[in-house]
One Martini backbone bead per residue (centre of mass of N, CA, C, O) as a GRO file, in nm:
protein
  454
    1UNK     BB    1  -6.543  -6.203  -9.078
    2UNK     BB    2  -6.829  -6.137  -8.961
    3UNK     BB    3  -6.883  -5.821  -8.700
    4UNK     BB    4  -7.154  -5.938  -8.566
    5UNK     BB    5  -7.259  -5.975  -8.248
    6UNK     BB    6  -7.346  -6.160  -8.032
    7UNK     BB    7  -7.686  -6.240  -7.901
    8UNK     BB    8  -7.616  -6.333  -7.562
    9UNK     BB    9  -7.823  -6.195  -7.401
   10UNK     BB   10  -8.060  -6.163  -7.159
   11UNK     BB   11  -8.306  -6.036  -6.986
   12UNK     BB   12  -8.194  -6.060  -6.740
   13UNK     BB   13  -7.898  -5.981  -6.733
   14UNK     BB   14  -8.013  -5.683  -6.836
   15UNK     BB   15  -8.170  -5.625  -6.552
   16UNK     BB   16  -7.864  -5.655  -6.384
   17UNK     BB   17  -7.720  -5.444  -6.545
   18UNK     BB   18  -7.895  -5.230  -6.428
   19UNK     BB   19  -7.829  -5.242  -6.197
   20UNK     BB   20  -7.553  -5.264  -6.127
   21UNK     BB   21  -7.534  -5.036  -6.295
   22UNK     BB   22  -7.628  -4.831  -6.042
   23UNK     BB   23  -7.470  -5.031  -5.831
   24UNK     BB   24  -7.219  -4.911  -5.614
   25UNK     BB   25  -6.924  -4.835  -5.431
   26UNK     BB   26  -7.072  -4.550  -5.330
   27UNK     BB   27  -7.276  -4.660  -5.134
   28UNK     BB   28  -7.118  -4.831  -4.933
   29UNK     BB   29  -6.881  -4.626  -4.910
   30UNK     BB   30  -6.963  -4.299  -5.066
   31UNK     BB   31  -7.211  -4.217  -4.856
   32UNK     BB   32  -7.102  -4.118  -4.611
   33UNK     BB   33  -6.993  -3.815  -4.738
   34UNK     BB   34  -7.264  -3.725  -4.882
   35UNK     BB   35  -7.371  -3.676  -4.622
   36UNK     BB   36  -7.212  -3.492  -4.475
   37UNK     BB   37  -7.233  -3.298  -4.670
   38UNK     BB   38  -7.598  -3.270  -4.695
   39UNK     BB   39  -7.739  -3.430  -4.538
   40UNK     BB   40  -8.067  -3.556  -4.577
   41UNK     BB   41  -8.096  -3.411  -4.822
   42UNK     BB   42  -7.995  -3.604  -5.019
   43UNK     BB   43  -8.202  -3.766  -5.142
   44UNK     BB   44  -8.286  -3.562  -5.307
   45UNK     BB   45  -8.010  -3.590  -5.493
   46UNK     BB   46  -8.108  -3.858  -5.581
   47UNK     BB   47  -8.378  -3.803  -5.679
   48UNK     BB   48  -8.313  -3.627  -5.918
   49UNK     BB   49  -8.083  -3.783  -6.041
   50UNK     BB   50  -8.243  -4.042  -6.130
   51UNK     BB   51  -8.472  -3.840  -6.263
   52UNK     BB   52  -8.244  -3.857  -6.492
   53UNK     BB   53  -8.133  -4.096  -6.578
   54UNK     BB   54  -8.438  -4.184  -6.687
   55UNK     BB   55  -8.408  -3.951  -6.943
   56UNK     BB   56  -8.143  -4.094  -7.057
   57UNK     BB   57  -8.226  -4.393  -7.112
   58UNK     BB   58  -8.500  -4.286  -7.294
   59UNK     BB   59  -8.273  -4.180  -7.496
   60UNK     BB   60  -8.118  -4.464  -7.591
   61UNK     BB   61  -8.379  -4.626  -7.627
   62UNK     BB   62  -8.493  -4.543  -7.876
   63UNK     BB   63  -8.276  -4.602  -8.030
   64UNK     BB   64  -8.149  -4.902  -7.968
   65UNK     BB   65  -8.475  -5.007  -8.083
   66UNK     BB   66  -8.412  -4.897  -8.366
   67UNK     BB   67  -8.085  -4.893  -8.317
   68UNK     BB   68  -7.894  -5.188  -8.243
   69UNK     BB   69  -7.537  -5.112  -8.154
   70UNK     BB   70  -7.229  -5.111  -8.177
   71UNK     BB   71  -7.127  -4.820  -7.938
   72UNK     BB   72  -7.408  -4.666  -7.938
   73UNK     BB   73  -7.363  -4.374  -7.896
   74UNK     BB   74  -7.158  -4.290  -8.052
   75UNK     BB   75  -7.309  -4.392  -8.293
   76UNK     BB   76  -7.533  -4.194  -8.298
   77UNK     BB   77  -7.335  -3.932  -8.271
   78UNK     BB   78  -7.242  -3.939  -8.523
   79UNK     BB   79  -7.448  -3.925  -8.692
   80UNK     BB   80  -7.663  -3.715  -8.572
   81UNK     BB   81  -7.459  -3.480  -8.492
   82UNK     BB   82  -7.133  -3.574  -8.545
   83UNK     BB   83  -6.801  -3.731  -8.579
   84UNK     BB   84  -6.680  -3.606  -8.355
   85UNK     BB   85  -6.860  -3.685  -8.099
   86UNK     BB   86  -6.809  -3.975  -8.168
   87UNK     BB   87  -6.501  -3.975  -8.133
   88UNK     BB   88  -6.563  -3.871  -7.807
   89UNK     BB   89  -6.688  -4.029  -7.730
   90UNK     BB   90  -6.571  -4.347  -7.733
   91UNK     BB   91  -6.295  -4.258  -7.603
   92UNK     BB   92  -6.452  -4.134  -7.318
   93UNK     BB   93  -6.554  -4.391  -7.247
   94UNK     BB   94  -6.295  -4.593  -7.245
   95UNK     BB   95  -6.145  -4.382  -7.032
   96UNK     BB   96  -6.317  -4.413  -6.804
   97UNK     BB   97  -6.305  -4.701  -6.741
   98UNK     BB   98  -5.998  -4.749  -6.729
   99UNK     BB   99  -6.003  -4.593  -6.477
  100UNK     BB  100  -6.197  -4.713  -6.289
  101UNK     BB  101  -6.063  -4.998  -6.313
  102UNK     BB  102  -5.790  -4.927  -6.175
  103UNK     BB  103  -5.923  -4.864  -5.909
  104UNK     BB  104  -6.053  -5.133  -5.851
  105UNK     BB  105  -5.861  -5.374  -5.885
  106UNK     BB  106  -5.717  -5.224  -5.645
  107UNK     BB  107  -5.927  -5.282  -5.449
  108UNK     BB  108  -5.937  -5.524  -5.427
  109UNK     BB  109  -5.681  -5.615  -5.304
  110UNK     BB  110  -5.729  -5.444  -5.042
  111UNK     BB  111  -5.984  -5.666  -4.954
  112UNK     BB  112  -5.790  -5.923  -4.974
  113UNK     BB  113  -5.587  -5.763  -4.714
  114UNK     BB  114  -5.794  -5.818  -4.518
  115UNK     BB  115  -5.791  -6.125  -4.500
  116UNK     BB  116  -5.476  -6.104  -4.631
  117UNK     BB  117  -5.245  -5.970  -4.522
  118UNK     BB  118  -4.943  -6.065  -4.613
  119UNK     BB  119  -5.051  -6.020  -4.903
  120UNK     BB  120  -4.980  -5.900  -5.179
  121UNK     BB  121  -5.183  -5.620  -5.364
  122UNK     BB  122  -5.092  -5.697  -5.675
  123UNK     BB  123  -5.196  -5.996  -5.706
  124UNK     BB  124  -5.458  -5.971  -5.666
  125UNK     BB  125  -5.545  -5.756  -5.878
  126UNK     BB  126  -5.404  -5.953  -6.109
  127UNK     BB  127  -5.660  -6.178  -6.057
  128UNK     BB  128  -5.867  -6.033  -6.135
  129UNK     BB  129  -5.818  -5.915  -6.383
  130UNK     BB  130  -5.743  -6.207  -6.533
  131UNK     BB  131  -6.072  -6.319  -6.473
  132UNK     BB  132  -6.223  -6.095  -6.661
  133UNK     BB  133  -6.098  -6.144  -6.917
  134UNK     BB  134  -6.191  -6.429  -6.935
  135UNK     BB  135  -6.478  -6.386  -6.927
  136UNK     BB  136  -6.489  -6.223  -7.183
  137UNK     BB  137  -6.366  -6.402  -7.398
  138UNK     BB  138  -6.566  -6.616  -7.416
  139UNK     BB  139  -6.840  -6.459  -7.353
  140UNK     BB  140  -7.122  -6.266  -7.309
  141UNK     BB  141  -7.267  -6.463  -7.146
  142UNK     BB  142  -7.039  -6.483  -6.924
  143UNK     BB  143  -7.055  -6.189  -6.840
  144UNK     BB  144  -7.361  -6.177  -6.775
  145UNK     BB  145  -7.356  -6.373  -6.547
  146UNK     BB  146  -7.164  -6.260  -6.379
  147UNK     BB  147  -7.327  -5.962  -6.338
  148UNK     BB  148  -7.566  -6.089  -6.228
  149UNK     BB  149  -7.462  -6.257  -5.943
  150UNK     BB  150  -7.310  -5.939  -5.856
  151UNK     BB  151  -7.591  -5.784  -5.849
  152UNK     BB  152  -7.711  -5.968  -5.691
  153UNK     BB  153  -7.594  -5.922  -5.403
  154UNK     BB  154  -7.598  -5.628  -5.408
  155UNK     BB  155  -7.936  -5.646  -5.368
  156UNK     BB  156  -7.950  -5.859  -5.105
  157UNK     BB  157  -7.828  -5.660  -4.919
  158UNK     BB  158  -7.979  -5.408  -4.945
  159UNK     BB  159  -8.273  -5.569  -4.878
  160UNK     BB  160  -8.191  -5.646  -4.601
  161UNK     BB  161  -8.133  -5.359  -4.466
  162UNK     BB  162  -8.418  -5.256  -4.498
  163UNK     BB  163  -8.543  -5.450  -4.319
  164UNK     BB  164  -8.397  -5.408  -4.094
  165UNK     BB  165  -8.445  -5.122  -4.042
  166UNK     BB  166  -8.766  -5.141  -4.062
  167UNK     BB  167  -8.779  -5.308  -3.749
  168UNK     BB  168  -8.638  -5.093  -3.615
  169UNK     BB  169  -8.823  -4.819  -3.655
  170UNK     BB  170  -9.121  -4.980  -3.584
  171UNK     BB  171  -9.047  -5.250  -3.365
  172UNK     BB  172  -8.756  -5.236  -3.229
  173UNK     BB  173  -8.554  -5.410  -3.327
  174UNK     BB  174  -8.250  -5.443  -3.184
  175UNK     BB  175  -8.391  -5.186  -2.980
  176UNK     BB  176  -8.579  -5.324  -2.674
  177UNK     BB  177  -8.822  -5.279  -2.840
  178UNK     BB  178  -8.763  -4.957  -2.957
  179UNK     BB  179  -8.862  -4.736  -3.175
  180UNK     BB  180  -8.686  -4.521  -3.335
  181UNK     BB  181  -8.753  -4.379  -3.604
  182UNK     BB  182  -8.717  -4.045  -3.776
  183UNK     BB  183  -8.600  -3.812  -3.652
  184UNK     BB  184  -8.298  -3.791  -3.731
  185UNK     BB  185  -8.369  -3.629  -3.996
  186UNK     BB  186  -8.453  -3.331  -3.845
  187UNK     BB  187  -8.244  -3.321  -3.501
  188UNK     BB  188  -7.980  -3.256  -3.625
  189UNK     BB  189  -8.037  -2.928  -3.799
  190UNK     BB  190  -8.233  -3.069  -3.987
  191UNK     BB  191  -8.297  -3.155  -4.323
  192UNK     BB  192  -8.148  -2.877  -4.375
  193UNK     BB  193  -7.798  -2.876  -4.236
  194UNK     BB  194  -7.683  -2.779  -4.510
  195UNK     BB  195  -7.879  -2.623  -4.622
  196UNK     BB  196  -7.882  -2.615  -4.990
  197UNK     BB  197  -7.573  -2.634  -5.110
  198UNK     BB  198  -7.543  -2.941  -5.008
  199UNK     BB  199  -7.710  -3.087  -5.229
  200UNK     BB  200  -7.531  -2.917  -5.463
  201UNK     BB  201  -7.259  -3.055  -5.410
  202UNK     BB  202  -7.345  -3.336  -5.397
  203UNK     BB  203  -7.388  -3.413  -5.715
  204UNK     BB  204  -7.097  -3.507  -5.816
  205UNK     BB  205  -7.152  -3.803  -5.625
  206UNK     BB  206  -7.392  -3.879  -5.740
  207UNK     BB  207  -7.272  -3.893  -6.049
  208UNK     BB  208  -7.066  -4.106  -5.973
  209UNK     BB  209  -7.294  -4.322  -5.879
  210UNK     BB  210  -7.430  -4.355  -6.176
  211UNK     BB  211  -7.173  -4.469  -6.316
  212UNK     BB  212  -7.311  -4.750  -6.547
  213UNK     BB  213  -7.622  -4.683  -6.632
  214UNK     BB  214  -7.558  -4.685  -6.954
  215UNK     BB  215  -7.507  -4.993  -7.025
  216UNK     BB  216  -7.800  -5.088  -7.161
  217UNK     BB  217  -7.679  -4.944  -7.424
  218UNK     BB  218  -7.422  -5.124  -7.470
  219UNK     BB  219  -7.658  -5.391  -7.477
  220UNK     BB  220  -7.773  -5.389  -7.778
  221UNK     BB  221  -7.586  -5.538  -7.988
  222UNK     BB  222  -7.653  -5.813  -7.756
  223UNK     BB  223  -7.934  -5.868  -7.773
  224UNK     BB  224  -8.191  -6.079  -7.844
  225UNK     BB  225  -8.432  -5.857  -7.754
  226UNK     BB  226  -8.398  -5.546  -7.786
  227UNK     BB  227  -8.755  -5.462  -7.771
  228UNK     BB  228  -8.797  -5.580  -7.495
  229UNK     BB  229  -8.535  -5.563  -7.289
  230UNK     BB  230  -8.471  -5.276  -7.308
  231UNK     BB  231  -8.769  -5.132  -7.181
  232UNK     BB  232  -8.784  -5.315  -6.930
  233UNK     BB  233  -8.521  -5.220  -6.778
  234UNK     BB  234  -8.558  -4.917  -6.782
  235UNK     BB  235  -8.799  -4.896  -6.627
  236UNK     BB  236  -8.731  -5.051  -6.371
  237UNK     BB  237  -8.487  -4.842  -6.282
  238UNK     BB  238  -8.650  -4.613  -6.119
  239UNK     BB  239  -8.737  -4.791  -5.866
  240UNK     BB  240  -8.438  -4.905  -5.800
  241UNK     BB  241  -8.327  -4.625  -5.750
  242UNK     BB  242  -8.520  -4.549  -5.507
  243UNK     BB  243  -8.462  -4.782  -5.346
  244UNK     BB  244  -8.145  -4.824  -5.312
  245UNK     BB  245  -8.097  -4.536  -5.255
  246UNK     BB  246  -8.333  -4.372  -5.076
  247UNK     BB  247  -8.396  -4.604  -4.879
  248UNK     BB  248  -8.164  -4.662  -4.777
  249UNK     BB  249  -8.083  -4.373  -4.662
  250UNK     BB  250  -8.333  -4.303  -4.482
  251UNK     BB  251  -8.237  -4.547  -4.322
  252UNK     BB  252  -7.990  -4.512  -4.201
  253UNK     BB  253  -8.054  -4.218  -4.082
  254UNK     BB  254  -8.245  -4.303  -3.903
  255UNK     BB  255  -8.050  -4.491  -3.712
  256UNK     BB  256  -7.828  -4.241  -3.753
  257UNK     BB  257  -7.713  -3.937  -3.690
  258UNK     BB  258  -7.574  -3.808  -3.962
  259UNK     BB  259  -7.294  -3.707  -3.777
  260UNK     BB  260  -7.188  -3.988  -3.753
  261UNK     BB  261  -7.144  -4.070  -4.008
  262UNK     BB  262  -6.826  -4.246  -4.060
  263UNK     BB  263  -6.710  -4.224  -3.752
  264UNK     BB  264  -6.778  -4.591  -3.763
  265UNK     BB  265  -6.832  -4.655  -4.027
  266UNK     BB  266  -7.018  -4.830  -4.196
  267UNK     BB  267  -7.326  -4.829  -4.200
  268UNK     BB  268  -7.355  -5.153  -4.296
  269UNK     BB  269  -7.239  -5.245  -4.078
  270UNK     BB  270  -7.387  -5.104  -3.851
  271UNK     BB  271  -7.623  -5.241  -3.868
  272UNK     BB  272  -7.587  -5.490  -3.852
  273UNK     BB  273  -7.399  -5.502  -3.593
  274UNK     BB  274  -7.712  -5.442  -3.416
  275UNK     BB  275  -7.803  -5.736  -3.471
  276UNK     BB  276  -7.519  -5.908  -3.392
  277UNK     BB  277  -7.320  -5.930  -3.623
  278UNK     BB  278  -7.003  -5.986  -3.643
  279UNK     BB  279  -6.949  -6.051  -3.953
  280UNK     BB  280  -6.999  -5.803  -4.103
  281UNK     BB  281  -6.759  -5.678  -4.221
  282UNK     BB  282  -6.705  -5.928  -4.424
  283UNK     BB  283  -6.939  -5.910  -4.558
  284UNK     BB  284  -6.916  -5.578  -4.638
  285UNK     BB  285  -6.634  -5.663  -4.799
  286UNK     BB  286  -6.732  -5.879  -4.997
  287UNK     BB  287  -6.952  -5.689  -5.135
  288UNK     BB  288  -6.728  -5.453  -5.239
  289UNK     BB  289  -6.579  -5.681  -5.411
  290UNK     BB  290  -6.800  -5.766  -5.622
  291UNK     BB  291  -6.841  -5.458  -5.692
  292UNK     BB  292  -6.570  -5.423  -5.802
  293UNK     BB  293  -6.543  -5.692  -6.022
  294UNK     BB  294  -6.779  -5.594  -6.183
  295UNK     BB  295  -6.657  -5.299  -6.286
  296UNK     BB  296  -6.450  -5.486  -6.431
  297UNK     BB  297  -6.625  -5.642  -6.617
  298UNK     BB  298  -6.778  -5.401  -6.732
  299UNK     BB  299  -6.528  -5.222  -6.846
  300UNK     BB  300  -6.442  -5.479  -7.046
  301UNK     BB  301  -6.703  -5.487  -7.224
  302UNK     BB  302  -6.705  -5.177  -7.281
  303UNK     BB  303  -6.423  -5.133  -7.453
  304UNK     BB  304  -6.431  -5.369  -7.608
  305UNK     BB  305  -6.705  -5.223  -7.776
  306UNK     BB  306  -6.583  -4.916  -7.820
  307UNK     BB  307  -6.393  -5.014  -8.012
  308UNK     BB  308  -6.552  -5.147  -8.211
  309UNK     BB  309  -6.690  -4.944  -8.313
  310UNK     BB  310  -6.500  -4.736  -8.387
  311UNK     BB  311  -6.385  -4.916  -8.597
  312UNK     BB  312  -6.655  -4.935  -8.772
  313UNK     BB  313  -6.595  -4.591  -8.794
  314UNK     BB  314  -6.286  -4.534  -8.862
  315UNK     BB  315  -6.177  -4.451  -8.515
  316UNK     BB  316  -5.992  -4.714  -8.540
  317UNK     BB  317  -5.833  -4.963  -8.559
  318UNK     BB  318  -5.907  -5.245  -8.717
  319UNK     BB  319  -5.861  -5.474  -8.492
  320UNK     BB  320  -6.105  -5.400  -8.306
  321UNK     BB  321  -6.296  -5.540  -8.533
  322UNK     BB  322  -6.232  -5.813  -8.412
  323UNK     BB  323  -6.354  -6.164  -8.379
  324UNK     BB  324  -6.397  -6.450  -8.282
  325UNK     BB  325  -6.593  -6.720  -8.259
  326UNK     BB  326  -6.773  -6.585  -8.011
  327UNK     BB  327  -6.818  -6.260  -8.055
  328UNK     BB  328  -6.576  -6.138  -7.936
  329UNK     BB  329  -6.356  -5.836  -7.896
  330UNK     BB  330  -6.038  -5.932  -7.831
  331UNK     BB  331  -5.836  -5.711  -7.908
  332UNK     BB  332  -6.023  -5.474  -7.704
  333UNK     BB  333  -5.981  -5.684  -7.442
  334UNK     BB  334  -5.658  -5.680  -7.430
  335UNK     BB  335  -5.599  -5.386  -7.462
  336UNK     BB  336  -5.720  -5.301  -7.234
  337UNK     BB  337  -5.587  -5.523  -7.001
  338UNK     BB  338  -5.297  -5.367  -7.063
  339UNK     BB  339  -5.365  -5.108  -6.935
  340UNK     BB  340  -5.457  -5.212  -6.660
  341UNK     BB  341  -5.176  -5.316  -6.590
  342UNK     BB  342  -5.037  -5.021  -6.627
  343UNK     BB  343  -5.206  -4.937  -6.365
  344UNK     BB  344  -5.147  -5.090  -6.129
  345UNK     BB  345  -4.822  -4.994  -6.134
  346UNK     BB  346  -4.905  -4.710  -6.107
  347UNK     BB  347  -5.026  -4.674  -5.842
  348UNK     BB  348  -4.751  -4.740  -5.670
  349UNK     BB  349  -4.630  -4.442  -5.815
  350UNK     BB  350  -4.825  -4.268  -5.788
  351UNK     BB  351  -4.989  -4.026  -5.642
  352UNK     BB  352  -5.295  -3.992  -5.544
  353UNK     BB  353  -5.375  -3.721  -5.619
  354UNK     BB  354  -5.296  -3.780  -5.915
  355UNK     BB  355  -5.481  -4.026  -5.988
  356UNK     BB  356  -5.753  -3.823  -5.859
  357UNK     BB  357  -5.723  -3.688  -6.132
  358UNK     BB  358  -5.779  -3.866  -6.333
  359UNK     BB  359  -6.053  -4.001  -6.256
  360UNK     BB  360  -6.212  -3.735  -6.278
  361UNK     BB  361  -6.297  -3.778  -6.546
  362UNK     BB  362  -6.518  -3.995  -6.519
  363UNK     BB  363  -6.752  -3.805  -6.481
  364UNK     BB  364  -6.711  -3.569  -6.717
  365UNK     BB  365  -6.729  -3.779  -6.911
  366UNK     BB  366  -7.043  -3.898  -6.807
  367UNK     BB  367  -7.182  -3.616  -6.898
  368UNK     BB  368  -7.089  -3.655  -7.197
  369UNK     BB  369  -7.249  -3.899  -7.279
  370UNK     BB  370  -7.531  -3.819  -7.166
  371UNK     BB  371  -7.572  -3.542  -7.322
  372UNK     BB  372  -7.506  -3.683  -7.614
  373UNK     BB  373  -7.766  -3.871  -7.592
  374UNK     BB  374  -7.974  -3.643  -7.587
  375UNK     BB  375  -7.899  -3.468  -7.854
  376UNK     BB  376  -7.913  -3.702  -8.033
  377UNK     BB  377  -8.213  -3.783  -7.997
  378UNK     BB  378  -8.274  -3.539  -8.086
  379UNK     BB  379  -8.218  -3.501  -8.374
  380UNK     BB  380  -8.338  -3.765  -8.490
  381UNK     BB  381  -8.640  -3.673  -8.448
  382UNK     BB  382  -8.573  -3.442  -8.678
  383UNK     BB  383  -8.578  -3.681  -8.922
  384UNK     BB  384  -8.865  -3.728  -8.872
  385UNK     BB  385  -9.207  -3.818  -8.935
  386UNK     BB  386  -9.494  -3.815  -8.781
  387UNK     BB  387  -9.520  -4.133  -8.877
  388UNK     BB  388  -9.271  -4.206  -8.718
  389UNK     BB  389  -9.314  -4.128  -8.458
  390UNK     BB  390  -9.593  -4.339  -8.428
  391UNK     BB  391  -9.401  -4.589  -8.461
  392UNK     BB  392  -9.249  -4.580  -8.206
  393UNK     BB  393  -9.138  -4.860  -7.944
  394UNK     BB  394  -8.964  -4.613  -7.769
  395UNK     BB  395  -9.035  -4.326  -7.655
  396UNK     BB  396  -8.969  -4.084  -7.544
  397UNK     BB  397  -9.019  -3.848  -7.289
  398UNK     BB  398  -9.121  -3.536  -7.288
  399UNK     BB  399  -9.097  -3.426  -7.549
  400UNK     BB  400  -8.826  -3.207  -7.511
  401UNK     BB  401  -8.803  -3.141  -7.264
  402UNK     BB  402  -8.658  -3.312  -7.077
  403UNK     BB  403  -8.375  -3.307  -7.210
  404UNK     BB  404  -8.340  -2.985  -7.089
  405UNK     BB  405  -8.369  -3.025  -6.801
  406UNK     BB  406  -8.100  -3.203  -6.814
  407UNK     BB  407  -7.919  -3.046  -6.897
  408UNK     BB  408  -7.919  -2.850  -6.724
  409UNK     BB  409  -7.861  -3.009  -6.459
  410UNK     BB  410  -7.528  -3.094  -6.598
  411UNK     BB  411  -7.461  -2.806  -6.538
  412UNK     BB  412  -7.512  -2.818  -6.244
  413UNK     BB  413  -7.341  -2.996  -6.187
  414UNK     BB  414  -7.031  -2.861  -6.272
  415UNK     BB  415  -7.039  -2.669  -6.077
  416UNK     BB  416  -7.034  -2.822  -5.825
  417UNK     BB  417  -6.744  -2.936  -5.893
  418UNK     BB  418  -6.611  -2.683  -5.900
  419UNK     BB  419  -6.723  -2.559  -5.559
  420UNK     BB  420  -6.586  -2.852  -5.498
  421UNK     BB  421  -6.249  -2.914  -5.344
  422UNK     BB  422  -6.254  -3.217  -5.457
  423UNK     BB  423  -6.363  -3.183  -5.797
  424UNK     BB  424  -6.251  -2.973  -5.943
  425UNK     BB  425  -6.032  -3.065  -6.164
  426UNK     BB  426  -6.237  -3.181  -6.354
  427UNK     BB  427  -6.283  -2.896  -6.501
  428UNK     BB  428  -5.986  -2.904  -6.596
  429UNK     BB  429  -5.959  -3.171  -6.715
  430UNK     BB  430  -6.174  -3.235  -6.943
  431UNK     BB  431  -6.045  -2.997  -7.148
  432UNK     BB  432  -5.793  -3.152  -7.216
  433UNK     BB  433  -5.910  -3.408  -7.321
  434UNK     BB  434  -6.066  -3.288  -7.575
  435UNK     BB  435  -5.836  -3.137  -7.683
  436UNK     BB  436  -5.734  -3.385  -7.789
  437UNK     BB  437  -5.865  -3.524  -7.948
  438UNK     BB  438  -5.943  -3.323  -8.151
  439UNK     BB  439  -5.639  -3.288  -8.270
  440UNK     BB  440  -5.619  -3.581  -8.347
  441UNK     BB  441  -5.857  -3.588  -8.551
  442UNK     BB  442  -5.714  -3.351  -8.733
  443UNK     BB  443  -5.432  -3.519  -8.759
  444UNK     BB  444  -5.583  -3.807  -8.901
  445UNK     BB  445  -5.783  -3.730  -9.108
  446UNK     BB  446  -6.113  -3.758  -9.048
  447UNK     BB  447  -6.195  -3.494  -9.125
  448UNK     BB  448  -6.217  -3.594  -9.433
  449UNK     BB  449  -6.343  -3.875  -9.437
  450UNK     BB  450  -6.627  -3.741  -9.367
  451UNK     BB  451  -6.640  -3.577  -9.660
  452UNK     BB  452  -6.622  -3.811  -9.838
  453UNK     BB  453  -6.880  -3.995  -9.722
  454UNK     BB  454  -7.122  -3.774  -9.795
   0.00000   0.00000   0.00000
């Protein structure tokens, strides 16, 4: 059979799939925490984030138009780096995904028996789960589409928010005709009222928000047009996180007290809900659901393309390099899919404390994939000649400098991660999955076999 991933993504698809990982369940809910952390300077922190994801973004680009492949950056990473760091990135994308829907899935469960208290959440959970799967199962296509749909929700809602947030803040509209102003950004202890370190603590949570923004690098190899999809979604991927994270963030503060918010539930229900609509709570319900659901979809089309990945460079089972009739790989979805189904029950029987250790690797994991992009795409360009060089379809910006300034800011989410004793555990678990990996390496005799292939 074939081997090759079908083609069947198209430039919608995957300009919404770029929206989509960009856009989590982080803002709509786990914006509330990263205020308190920064106050209003939290903005700096996803504004640096942001332009710092579209450097990483930039170097996968490079790669994915010159060379569109199942696996992505793994592949890149073995290629170009070492086929070490290709088996780790590989296997910590596989499982960072794995662990963040073990979440989501429970998640869905959580948003559905907000409406049907009556029924069990893990019935729910379990009906997620199956019916991402059927759509992974079915085609790339129907992946596309439903992410797509998935996508348009939760920028319909931003974009809503943010449009009544300014009628509200310049026209006073819904607040007596009074206009708000900004002042809120500044009045209760300044722009920066946790001082320098509020926005460097918050970090961690910045990174753990944009967990997903790299998916436009693993949809290259079934793009139908990668050199011109692929650097279409990424450039516009700059502007759209700058609205939707920095704008909407900005229009919250001003309309409510940063040192309130959290406390009266989530800014996006209170926004609506000073319009006067009732229904507030309902809405941004259903949108959290999309997006628990998105992550799901997202997740399930990623594991099954990185196991397809590893299978062709002969780091996983052959089976995982099968495809179905429609070209996805089945087995690799199949198999993640059965490992959620027993993350669904474990989720019921471990502690959360414990489950929020797994989690953890997710951040960790997502810093490792992201820098080893950059320096995969740093190697790369060593192997080029000047007029190679000059005939790249999507050049890295600002090469080298851009790739060494990011690889440092995400030494600094490290700090961060360590500083915060909510997320400190992430430093102590992610050093122990690599050394699992590493070891596995070497007692499977891969390093032999990558001696031999040279």
């Amino acid at each position: 059979m074939d081997d090759n991933l079908h083609r069947g993504l198209k430039s919608r698809h995957i300009q919404l799939i770029a929206i989509g990982g960009a856009i989590g369940v982080g803002l709509f809910l786990g914006s509330s925490t990263a205020i308190k952390t920064a106050g209003p300077a939290l903005v700096i922190s996803y504004l640096i984030g942001g332009l710092a994801m579209y450097v990483v973004l930039r170097a996968m680009g490079e790669l994915a138009v010159e060379h569109p492949v199942s696996g992505s950056f793994s592949a890149y990473a073995h290629k170009y780096v070492n086929p070490l760091s290709g088996y780790m990135t590989g296997w910590s994308y596989w499982f960072m995904w794995i662990v963040t829907c073990m979440a989501e899935i429970t998640a869905a469960g959580v948003y559905m028996v907000w409406w049907f208290p009556d029924t069990p959440k893990w019935a729910w959970a379990l009906a997620a789960l199956v019916i991402m799967m059927i759509v992974n199962l079915i085609s790339v296509k129907s992946f596309g589409e439903f992410e797509f749909w998935f996508a348009m929700i939760k920028v319909i809602t931003i974009i809503a928010m943010i449009i009544i947030g300014i009628l509200m803040i310049v026209f006073g509209f819904w607040n007596n005709g009074e206009p708000i102003g900004i002042s809120n950004l500044w009045s209760h202890g300044g722009f920066f009222a946790k001082g320098l370190d509020g926005p460097v603590l918050a970090l961690g949570m910045v990174a753990f928000a944009y967990l997903g923004i790299e998916l436009i690098g693993v949809t290259a190899g079934e793009a139908q047009n990668p050199e011109k999809a692929i650097p279409s979604a990424i450039d516009k991927t700059l502007w759209r996180v700058l609205i939707f994270y920095v704008g909407a963030l900005l229009v919250i503060m001003s309309i409510f007290p940063w040192n309130e918010i959290g406390t009266n539930g989530s800014p996006f229900v209170l926004t609506f809900e000073k319009m006067g609509i009732k229904t507030a709570a309902g809405i941004i319900n259903f949108v959290v659901l999309t997006a628990a659901l998105s992550s799901c979809n997202s997740g399930l089309y990623s594991t099954g393309r990185m196991l397809h990945g590893l299978a062709t460079q002969n780091r996983a089972p052959k089976m995982f390099a099968k495809l179905s009739r429609s070209k996805v790989p089945v087995n690799g979805i199949l198999i993640s899919a059965a490992i959620l189904l027993f993350g669904v029950v474990l989720n019921y029987f471990v502690p959360e404390k414990a489950f929020l250790y797994v989690t953890s690797i997710g951040t960790g994991a997502a810093i490792w994939v992201w820098s080893i992009s950059l320096i995969a795409q740093l190697k790369y360009r060593k192997t080029l000649s000047s007029e190679q060089v000059r005939k790249l379809k999507y050049p890295m910006i600002f090469y080298p400098f851009s790739s060494y300034i990011v690889l440092a800011f995400f030494a600094l989410v490290i700090v961060a991660l360590w500083l915060n004793p909510d997320s400190r555990i992430a430093v102590y678990v992610c050093p122990v999955w690599f050394i699992i990996l590493i070891i596995s390496y070497y007692a499977q005799g891969f390093h032999k076999l990558d001696k031999q292939s040279k």
